[in-house]
C-alpha positions in Angstrom: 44.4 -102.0 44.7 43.3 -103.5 41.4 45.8 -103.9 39.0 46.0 -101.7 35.6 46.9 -103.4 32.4 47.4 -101.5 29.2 43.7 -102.2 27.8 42.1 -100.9 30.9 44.6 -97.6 30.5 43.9 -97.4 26.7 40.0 -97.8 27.5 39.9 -95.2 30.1 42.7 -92.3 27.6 39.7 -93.0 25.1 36.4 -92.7 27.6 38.4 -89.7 29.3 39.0 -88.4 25.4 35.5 -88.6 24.5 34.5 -87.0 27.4 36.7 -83.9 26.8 35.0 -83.7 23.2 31.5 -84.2 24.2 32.4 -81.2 26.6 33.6 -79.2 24.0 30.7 -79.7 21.6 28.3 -78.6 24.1 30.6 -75.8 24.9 30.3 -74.9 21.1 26.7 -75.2 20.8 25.9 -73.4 23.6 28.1 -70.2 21.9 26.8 -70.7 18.4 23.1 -70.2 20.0 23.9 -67.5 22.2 26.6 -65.9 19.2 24.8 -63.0 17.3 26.5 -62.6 14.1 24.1 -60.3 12.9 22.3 -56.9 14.1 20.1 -56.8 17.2 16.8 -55.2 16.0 15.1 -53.6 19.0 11.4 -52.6 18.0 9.4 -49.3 19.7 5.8 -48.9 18.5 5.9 -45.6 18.4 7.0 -42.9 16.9 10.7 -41.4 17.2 11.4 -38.4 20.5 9.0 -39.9 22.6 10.1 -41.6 26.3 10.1 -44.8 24.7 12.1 -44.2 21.8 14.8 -42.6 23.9 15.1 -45.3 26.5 15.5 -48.1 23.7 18.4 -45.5 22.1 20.2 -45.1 24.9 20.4 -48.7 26.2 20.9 -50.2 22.1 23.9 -47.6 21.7 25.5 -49.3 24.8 24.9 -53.0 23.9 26.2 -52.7 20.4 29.8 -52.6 21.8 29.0 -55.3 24.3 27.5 -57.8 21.4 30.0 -56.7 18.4 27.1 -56.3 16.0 24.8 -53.2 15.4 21.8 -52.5 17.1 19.1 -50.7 15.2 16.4 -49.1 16.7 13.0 -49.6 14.7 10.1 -47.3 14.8 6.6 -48.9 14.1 4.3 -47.0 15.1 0.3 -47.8 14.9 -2.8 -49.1 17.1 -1.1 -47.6 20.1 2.0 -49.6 19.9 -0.2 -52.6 19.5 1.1 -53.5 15.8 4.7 -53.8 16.5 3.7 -56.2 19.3 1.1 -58.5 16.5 4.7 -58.4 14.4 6.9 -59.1 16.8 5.5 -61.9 18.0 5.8 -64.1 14.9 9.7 -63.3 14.9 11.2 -66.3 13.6 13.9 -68.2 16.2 16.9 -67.2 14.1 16.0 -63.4 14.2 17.9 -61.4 16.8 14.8 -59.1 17.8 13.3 -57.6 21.1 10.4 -55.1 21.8 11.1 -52.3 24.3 7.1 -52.0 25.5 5.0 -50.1 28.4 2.0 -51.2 30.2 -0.5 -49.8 27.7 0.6 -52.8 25.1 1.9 -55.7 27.5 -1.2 -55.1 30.2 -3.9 -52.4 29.0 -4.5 -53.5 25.9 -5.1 -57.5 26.1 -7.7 -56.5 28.5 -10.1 -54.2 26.4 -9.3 -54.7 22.6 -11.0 -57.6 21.9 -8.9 -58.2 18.5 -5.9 -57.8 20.2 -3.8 -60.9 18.0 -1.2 -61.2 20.5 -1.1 -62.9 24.3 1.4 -61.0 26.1 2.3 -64.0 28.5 2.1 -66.6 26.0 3.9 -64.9 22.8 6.3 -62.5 24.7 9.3 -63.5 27.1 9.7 -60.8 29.7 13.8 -59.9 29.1 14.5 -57.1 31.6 12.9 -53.9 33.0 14.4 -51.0 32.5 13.3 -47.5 33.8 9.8 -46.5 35.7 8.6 -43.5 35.8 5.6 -41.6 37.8 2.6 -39.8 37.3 1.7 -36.0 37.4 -1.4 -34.6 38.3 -1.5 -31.0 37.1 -3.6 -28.1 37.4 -4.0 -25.0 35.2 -3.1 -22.0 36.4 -6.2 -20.5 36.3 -7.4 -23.1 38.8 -7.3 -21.2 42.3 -5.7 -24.7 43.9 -2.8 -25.2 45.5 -2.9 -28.6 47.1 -4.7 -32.0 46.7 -7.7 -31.7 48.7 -8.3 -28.2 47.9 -8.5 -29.8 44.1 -10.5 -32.5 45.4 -12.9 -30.3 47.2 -13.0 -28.2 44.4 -14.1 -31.2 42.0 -16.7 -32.0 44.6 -18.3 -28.3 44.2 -17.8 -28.3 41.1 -19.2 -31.5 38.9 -20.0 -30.4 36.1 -16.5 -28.4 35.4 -14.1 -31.5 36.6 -13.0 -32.5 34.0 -10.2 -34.4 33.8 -7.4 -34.5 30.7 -5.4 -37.5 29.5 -2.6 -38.0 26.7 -4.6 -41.0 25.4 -8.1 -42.6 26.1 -7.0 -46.3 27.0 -3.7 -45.1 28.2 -2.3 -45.6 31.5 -2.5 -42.1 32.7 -6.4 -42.2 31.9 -6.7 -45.5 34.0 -4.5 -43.6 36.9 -6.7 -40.6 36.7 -9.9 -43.0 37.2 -8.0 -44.9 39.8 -7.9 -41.1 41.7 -11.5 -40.4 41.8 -12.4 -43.7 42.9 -9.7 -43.3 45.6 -11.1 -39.7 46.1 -14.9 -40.6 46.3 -14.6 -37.9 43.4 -16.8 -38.2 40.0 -14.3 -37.3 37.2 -14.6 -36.9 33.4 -11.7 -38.4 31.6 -11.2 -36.4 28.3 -8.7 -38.3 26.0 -6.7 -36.1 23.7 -4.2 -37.0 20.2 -0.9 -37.1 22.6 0.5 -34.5 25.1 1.1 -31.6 23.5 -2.3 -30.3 22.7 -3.1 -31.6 26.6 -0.5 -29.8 28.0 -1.4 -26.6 25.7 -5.2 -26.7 26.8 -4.4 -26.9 30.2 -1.9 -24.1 30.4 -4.4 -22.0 28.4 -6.9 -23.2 30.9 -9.5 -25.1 28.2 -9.4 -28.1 30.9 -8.6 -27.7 34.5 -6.9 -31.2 35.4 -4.5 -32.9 33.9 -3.0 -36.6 34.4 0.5 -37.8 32.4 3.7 -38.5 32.9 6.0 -36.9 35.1 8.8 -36.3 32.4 6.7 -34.3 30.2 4.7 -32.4 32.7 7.5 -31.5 35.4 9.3 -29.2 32.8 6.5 -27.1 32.5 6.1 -26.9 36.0 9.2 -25.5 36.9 8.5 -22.8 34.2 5.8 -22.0 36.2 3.2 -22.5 33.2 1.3 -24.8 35.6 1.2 -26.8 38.4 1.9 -29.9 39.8 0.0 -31.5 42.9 1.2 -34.6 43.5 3.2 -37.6 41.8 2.4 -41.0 42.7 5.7 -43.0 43.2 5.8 -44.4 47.0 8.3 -41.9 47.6 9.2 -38.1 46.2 10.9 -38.0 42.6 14.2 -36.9 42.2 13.4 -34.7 39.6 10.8 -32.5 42.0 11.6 -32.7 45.4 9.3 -30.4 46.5 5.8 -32.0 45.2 4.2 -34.0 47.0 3.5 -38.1 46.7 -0.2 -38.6 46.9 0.1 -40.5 50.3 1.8 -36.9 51.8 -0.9 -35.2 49.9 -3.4 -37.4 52.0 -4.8 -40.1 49.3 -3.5 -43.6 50.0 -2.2 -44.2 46.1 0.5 -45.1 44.1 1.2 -46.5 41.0 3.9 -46.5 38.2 4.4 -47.3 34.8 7.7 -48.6 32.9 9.5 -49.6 29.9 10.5 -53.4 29.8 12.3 -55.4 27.0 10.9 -58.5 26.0 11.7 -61.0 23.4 8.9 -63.2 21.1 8.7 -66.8 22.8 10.6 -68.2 20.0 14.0 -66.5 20.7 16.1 -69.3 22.5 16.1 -69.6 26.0 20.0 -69.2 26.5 20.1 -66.3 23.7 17.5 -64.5 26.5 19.5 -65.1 29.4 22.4 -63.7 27.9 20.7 -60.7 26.6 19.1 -60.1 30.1 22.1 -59.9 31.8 24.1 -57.9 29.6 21.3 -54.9 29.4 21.8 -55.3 33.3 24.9 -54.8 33.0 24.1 -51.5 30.7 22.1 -50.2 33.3 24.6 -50.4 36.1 26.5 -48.4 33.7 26.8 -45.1 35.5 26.5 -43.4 31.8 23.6 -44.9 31.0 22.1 -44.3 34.5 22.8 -40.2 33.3 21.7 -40.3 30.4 18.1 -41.6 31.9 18.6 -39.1 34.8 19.3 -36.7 32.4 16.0 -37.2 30.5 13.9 -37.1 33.5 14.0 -40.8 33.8 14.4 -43.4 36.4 16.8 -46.4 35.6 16.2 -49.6 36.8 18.5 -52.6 37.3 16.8 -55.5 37.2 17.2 -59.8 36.5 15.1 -61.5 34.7 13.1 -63.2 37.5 12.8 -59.6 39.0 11.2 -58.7 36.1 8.7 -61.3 35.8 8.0 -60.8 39.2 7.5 -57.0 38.7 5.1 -57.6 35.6 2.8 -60.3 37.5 2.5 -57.8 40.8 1.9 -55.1 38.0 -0.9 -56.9 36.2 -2.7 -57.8 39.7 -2.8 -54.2 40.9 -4.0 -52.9 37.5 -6.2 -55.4 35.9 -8.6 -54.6 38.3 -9.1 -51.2 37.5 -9.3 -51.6 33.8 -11.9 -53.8 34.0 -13.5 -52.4 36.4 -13.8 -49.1 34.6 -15.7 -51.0 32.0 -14.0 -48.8 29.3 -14.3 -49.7 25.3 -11.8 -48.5 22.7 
C-alpha cells in the first residue's frame, strides 16, 4: 500500500471538506427554491359555489398546514375561465401561484377561440389532477321516456322537438351531447343557456326535453324526482347513483369525463412543481379530503405528475376530434 504523509492527509481533510460544503450549498439551494415564504395563490376562473371553486377550497385548506403559509383562493371570473388563464400565465418565477382549470380552458377553448392568448402546453405546466366527474343526460318529466333508446327513438320521431339543453355553448357538456347524436345516428339541436340553473329550471318545467351537464348538479334533482336521469357516461356506474345506467349498459358505446387539474405557469421552477405535486397527492390520499369531495358529489383522484400528463394528452386526443369536428364558432 502507498504510503500517507501529512500533505497527502491534509490535501485529502481539505478536498473531503470542500466536498461536505459544496454538498451542503446545493442542499440549501435546493430548499430556498422549493421554500415558500409567502402565500400560495391558487386561481379559479370562475365564480365562487361552483364545482370548481369548491375543489380548489377544499384541497388549499389542506395544503396550507402542509406548506406553513396561507393559501388563498382567488376568484377571476370572465371569458369562460379563459382570463384567469391569459393572467396566469405571465406569473412571474418568484410568485407562488397555480390555476385549478377544467377541460373547457386547458383543451376546448385553444381549439375554437381564435384570440385565445395563452398555449395550454407551452405556458402551463400540468401539476396534478384532482377529481373527475361524469356526465348526466336528463329528461323532463313530461317526456314519456324511461330509458336510452326509448329517448333515442323518440328524437328520431321527433326532429323537430329534439332539442337538446346545455349549461354553456362551447362547454364540455355541449360537445358530449354532440358526441351522443353522432354516436346515436341522432340529429340534435344543442341550445346553450347562461349556466345551470335556468337549464335545469326549463327542463323540469318541460320548456326543453333533454338535458346534458354534470352529474353533481343534475343527480340531486333526480333523486327528488323532479326529473330524470338516463344514463351517465363514466366506464363504470357512479357512486352517487347506483341505479342509472352507464351509456354502454344503456346500449351506446360512449364514455367520456371531464376534471379539475392544477397547473402551474411554465415559469414556476421545476423542483418548486415537483414538490407541490406531491404534497396535493398527498392531500388527496387524505381520507378527509377524499369526504369532503364524496360529500359534494365528487370523485377524488390521486394522481403524480406524469399520470397527469399522461391523462391530459389521452384527454386531448379523444376530444379534439370532436371539437373540431363539430365545426362550432364562439
Amino acid at each position: 500500500m502507498p504510503k500517507t504523509t501529512p500533505i497527502t492527509r491534509r490535501l485529502a481533510t481539505l478536498l473531503a471538506a470542500a466536498g461536505f460544503m459544496a454538498s451542503i450549498a446545493a442542499t440549501a439551494t435546493t430548499a430556498s427554491a422549493q421554500t415558500f415564504d409567502t402565500p400560495l395563490h391558487i386561481v379559479v376562473g370562475y365564480a365562487p359555489g361552483g364545482a370548481t371553486d369548491r375543489v380548489a377550497r377544499i384541497v388549499g385548506d389542506k395544503l396550507s398546514s402542509r406548506l406553513g403559509v396561507p393559501v388563498v383562493v382567488d376568484n377571476k371570473p370572465g371569458a369562460g375561465g379563459r382570463l384567469a388563464a391569459q393572467q396566469v400565465k405571465t406569473t412571474p418565477a418568484s410568485q407562488n401561484v397555480l390555476m385549478l382549470a377544467n377541460p373547457a380552458v386547458m383543451v376546448v377553448a385553444p381549439l375554437v377561440f381564435k384570440d385565445n392568448n395563452y398555449d395550454p402546453e407551452r405556458d402551463f405546466v400540468p401539476v396534478s389532477y384532482v377529481n373527475d366527474y361524469n356526465f348526466a343526460l336528463a329528461v323532463s318529466p313530461t317526456l314519456p321516456v324511461r330509458e336510452l333508446n326509448h329517448l333515442l327513438a323518440w328524437m328520431r320521431a321527433n326532429p323537430n322537438q329534439a332539442n337538446v339543453g346545455v349549461p354553456a355553448t362551447g362547454s364540455l357538456p355541449h360537445f358530449f351531447g354532440l358526441m351522443v347524436g353522432e354516436k346515436a345516428k341522432v340529429q340534435t339541436q344543442v341550445i346553450g343557456y347562461r349556466g345551470s340553473a335556468p337549464l335545469l329550471n326549463d327542463l323540469i318545467g318541460g320548456q326543453v326535453p333533454i338535458a346534458v351537464d354534470t352529474e353533481d348538479v343534475v343527480i340531486p334533482q333526480h333523486a327528488a324526482g323532479k326529473l330524470r336521469i338516463l344514463a351517465l357516461s363514466g366506464a363504470k356506474r357512479s357512486p352517487f347513483a347506483p341505479n342509472v345506467p352507464t351509456f354502454k349498459e344503456a346500449g351506446l358505446d360512449l364514455s367520456a369525463t371531464g376534471w379539475n387539474t392544477f397547473f402551474a405557469p411554465a415559469s414556476m421552477p421545476k423542483d418548486k412543481v415537483e414538490r407541490l405535486s406531491n404534497i396535493i397527492r398527498e392531500v388527496m390520499q387524505d381520507p378527509d379530503t377524499q369526504r369532503k369531495f364524496k360529500d359534494s358529489g365528487m370523485t377524488p383522484v390521486v394522481s403524480t405528475q406524469a399520470q397527469t400528463a399522461a391523462m391530459l394528452k389521452s384527454y386531448r386526443a379523444q376530444w379534439a376530434p370532436v371539437v373540431q369536428k363539430s365545426g362550432y364558432q364562439p
